[in-house]
N, C-alpha and C positions, 0 to 999 in steps of 0.2 A: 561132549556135553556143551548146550548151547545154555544163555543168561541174557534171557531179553527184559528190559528197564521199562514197566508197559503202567508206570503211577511212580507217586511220591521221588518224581526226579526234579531238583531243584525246586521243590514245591514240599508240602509238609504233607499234602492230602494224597488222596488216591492211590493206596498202598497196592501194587500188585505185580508182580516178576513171574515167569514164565522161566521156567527150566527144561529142559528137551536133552534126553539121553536118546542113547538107540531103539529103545522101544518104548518109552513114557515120557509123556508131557503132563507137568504137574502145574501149578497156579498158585504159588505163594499170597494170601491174602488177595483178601476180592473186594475192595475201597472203593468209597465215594471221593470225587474230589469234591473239596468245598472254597469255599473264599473267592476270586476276581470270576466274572462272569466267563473270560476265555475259558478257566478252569470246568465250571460247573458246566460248558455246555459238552465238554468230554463225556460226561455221565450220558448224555443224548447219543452221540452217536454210535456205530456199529460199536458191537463188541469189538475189542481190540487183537482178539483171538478168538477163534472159531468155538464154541463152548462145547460144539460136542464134541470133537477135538483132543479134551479136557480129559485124564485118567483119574486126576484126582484133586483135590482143594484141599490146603491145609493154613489153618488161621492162628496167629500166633498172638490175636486177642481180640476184644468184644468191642473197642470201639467201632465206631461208624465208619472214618477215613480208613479203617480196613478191615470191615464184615459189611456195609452198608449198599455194596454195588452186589452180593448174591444173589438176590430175589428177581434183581434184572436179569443175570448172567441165567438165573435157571430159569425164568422165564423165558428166555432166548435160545434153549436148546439145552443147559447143561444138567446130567442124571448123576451122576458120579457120588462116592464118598466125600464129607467136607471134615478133615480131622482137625479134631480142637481141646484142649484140657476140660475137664470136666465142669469148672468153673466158667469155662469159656463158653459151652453149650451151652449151661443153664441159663447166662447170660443174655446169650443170642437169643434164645425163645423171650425173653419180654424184648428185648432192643428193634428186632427187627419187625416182628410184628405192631411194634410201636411207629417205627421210622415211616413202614409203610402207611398207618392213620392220618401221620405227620402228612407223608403226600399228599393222600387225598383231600386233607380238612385244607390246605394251604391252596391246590386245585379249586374246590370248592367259593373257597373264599374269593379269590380275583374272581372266579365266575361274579359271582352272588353282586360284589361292587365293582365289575368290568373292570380287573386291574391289570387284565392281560392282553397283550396284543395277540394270543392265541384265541382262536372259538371253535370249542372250547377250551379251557385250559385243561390239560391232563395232567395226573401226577406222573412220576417217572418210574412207581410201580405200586401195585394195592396191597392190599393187607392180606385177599390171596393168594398174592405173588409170595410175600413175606412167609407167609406158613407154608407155602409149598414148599421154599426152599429149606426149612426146620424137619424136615421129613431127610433131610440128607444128610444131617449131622450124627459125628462118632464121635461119643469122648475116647481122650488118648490119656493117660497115667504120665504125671510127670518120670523121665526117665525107661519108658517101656519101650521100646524098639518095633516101629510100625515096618513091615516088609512092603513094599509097591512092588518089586519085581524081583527077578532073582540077583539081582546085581545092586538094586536101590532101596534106602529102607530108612528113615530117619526116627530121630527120638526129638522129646521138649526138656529144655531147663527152665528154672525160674527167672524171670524178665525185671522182677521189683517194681513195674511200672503198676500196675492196675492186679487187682484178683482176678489169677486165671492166664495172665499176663505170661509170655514163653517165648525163648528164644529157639528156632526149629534149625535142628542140627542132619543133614544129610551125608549119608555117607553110601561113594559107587563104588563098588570094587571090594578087594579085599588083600591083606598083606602089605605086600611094599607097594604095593599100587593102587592103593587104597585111598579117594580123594574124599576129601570131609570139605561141605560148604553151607556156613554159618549165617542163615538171617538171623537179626537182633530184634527184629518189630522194632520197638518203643524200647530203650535201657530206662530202668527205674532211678530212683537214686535209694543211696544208704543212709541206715536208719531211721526211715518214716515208720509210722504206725501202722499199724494192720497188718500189712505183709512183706515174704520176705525180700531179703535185700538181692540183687542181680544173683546168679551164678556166676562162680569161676570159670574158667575155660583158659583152656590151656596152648590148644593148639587149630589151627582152620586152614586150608588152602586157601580156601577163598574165603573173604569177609563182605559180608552187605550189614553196614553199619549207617544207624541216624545218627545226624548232626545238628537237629534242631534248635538247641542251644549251642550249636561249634564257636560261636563268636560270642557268647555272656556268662557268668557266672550268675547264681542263683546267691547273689551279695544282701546281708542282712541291711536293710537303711538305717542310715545312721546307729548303728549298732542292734539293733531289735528283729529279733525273728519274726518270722509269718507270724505267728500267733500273736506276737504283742503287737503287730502293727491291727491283724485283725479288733483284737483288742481297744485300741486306740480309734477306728473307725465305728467301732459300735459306742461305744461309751459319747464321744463325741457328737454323734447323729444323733443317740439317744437323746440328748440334751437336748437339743435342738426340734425333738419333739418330728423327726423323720426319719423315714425306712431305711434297711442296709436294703442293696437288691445286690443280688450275686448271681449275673451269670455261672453257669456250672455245666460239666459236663457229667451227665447223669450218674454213669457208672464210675467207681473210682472217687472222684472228686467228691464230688454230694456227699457221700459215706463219710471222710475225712475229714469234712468242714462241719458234719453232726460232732465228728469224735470232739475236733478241736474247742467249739462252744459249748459240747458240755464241760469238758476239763475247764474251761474258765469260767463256767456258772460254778464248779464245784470250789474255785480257788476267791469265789466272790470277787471276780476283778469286771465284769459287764454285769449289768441290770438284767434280771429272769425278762426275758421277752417274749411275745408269741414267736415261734421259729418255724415259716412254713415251709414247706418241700411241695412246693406246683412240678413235679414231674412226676407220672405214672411209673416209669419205667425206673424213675433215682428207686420210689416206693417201694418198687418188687426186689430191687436189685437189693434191699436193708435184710429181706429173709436170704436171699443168695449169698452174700457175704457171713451172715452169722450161720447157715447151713455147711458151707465146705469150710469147717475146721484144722481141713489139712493144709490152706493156706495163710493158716493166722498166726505172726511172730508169737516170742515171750510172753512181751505185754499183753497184748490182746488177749492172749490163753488166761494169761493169770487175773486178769479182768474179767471176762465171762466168768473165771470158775468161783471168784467170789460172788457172784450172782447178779453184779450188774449189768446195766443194756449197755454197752459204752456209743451205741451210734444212737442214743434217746438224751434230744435234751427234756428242760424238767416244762418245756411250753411247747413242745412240738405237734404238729399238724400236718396233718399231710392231705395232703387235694389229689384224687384220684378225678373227678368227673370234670368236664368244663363247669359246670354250674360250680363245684366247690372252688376252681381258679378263677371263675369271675369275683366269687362270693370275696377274696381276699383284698381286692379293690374298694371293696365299700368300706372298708377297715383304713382309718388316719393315722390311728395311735401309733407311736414306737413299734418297729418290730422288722423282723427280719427275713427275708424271702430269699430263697435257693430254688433257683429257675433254671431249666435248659432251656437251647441248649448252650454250651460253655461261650460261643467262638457269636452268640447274638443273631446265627445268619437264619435261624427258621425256631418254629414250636415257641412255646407259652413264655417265655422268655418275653418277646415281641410283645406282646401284651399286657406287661410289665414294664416296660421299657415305655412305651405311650405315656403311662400313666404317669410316672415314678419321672422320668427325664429332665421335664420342665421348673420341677419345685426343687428348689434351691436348698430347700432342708434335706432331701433326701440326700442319698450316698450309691453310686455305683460299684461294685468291686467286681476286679479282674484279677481272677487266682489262678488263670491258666494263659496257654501263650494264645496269642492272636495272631492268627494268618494272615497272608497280605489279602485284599482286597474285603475281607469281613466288617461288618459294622462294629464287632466288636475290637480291631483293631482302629477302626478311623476313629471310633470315641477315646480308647483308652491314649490317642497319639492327638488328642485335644480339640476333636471337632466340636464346634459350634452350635450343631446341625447336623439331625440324623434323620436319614427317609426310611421309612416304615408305611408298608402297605401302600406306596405309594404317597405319601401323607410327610413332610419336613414337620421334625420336633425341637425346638433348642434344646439345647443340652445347658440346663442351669443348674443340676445337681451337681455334688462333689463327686470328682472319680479321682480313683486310687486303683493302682496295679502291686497286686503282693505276687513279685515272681517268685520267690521260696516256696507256694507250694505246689510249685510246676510238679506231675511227675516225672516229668525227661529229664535225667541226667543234664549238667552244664558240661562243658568243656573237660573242667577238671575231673570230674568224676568219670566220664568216658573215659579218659586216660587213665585212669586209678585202674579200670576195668581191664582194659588193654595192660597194661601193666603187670597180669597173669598172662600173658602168652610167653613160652618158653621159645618160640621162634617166631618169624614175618611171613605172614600169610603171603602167598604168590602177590595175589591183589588186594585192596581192600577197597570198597565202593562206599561212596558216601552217599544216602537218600536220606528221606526227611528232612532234608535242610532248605531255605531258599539260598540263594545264591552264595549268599555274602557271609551265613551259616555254615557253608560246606565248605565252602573256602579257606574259610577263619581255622576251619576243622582238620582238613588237610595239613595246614599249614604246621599246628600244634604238632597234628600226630608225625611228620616228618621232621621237625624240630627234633621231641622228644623220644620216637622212634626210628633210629638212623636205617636207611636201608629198605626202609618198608616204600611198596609202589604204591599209591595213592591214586584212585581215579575219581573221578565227578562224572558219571553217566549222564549222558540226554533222555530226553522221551523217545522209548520206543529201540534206543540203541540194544544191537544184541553183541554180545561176547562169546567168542568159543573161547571154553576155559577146559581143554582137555588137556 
């Protein structure tokens, strides 16, 4: 069995590994990279593996940095099954078809005001690329045992990061010789709302684990959780007679930050606002979360079953067409917008970000992590000045970063996790980290786990792990 590192190596984006037994080549997630331009221009060149190649696709969750490169990939040759939780497909059908609009409106655009030094400028795939590739989707059952060959067969556990969210468990062989190797996707953290918390796992040959936060803790400031910081940035802006704007990342996020403002409209701690949702895809994704009830913790159960919406605040709005995202611009009053995408680097966000940047009353918030070279990292790390569309804006709004409602595990929590294995995995591999993440990551987990081999893969590096 070979393990080639072909995304998300010392980078956060572009989830994708390649495994290769005697007779099957499989493609653990199929990512976009996003953030510094070296990264994005990856997405351009060849596939990085042959796609028809390819036996089979299995995605171990809906965001973009790893479902967001398929539409290419199968545009480029690959037919195969693409297995996913059920929450996961339904998912993909609005994200991707969405991702792909994104291309083209964003193509379109430099066209329209010459902002590319392409002519023309192309997207990097359409929105029939997009639905082509939703023709290859199979839900898998948390826990069901998928066979690829007579030797290889994997099942999903719950991940706590996102709905739908899975850690993809393979196992070659059988008996005493039986190799079990563990991607993690995204580890969630414990006890957030909505769904559940990681699975246990007990035992892996080999580990491929993120490290995204391996060097931070998810620390309450000055003693106050996300919520009351949330809290404290609306009530404040509100005074002030200017907007929240919250980048988001559609799926997941968006959902979360509905729950969390309603519970504090219900506790009267923020003023009733207009509360818009400018993303299409956050929109669709509000019936996909209250449709799969098999992934909704206590609360949320016991919350539906008394008949509330819990992802409705009591001013919410939702903008499906460009006309209803522009319409939210002409709007001064108080109020609060939830824009993709989360990380500021494309979609209606950007358009929001023009507006909202320059006035001093407003408020930007950052409630997920920022990659290195995105706008949404150079603002929330105190730029002055942001280019959009080609176009510098100061940055005279207030920003504010609430890392609490990351969903990535910190440090400690990856180790809490770790901390159910009854032995040391042969190896364990660190992805999703940048550098100084993985590092930090490593570091902990040989500290606190003695014994265990620790690697930090490159791009592209392969391992034989027989």
């Amino acid at each position: 069995m070979k393990l080639t590192f072909l995304g998300a190596t010392q980078t956060v984006t572009g989830s994708k590994f390649l495994i290769e037994t005697k007779d099957r080549r499989i493609l653990l997630d199929c990512g976009l990279f996003q953030g510094s331009k070296e990264l994005r221009l990856r997405n351009w060149e060849e596939p990085p593996v042959d796609p028809k190649s390819i036996d089979a696709v299995v995605l171990t969750h809906a965001h973009i940095d790893h479902t967001g490169y398929l539409p290419r990939f199968v545009a480029q040759g690959y037919k195969g099954p693409v297995y996913a939780t059920a929450a996961t497909v339904d998912l993909a059908r609005i994200l991707l078809p969405d991702a792909g609009h994104l291309q083209e409106e964003e193509a379109n655009y430099r066209n329209k005001h010459q902002l590319s030094k392409h002519q023309p400028a192309l997207p990097l795939y359409t929105v029939r690329d997009a639905m082509a590739s939703l023709e290859l989707l199979r839900p898998v059952q948390y826990g069901e045992v998928v066979s690829l060959s007579g030797s290889l067969g994997f099942d999903l556990l719950h991940a706590g990061h996102i709905l739908g969210s899975s850690f993809v468990r393979f196992r070659e062989g059988g008996g005493d010789t039986q190799k079990i190797v563990l991607f993690t996707g995204d580890i969630g953290r414990y006890d957030q709302p909505i769904i559940f918390d990681p699975a246990s796992v007990d035992a892996a040959d080999y580990l491929i684990l993120e490290s995204t936060y391996g060097n931070r803790l998810h620390a309450d400031k000055k003693g106050k959780s996300g919520k009351e910081q949330l809290m404290d940035v609306v009530v404040s802006t509100a005074k002030r007679g200017g907007t929240v704007l919250i980048p988001s990342f559609a799926i997941g996020r968006a959902q979360e930050l509905l729950y969390m403002l309603r519970q504090l409209e219900l506790e009267n701690k923020i003023p009733i606002l207009p509360v818009y949702v400018d993303s299409p895809m956050a929109v669709n994704a509000i019936d996909i979360f209250r449709k799969h009830v098999e992934e909704h913790d206590l609360e949320m159960e016991q919350l539906e079953g008394s008949g509330a919406n819990p992802l409705y605040t009591q001013r919410v709005h939702f903008a499906r067409s460009v006309e209803e995202s522009k319409a939210i611009n002409e709007h001064r009053f108080p109020s609060i917008i939830i824009s993709a995408n989360g990380m500021a680097t494309g979609g209606r966000i950007l358009h929001h970000l023009t507006q909202r940047l320059p006035d001093e009353r407003n408020s930007v918030v950052f409630v997920g992590f920022q990659a290195f070279g995105t706008r949404g990292r150079l603002i929330s790390e105190g730029a002055r000045q942001i280019r959009i569309f080609g176009v510098d804006y100061p940055v005279r709004a207030s920003v504010h970063v609430i890392d609490s409602f990351s969903a990535h595990g910190d440090y400690s929590e990856i180790l809490r996790w770790l901390a159910g294995f009854n032995r040391a995995p042969r190896t364990t591999f660190l992805v999703h980290g940048e550098p100084a993440a993985a590092g930090a990551m490593k570091d902990h987990i040989v500290a606190s786990h003695r014994g265990w081999n620790v690697e930090i893969p490159a791009y592209r590096q392969i391992y034989d792990i027989n």
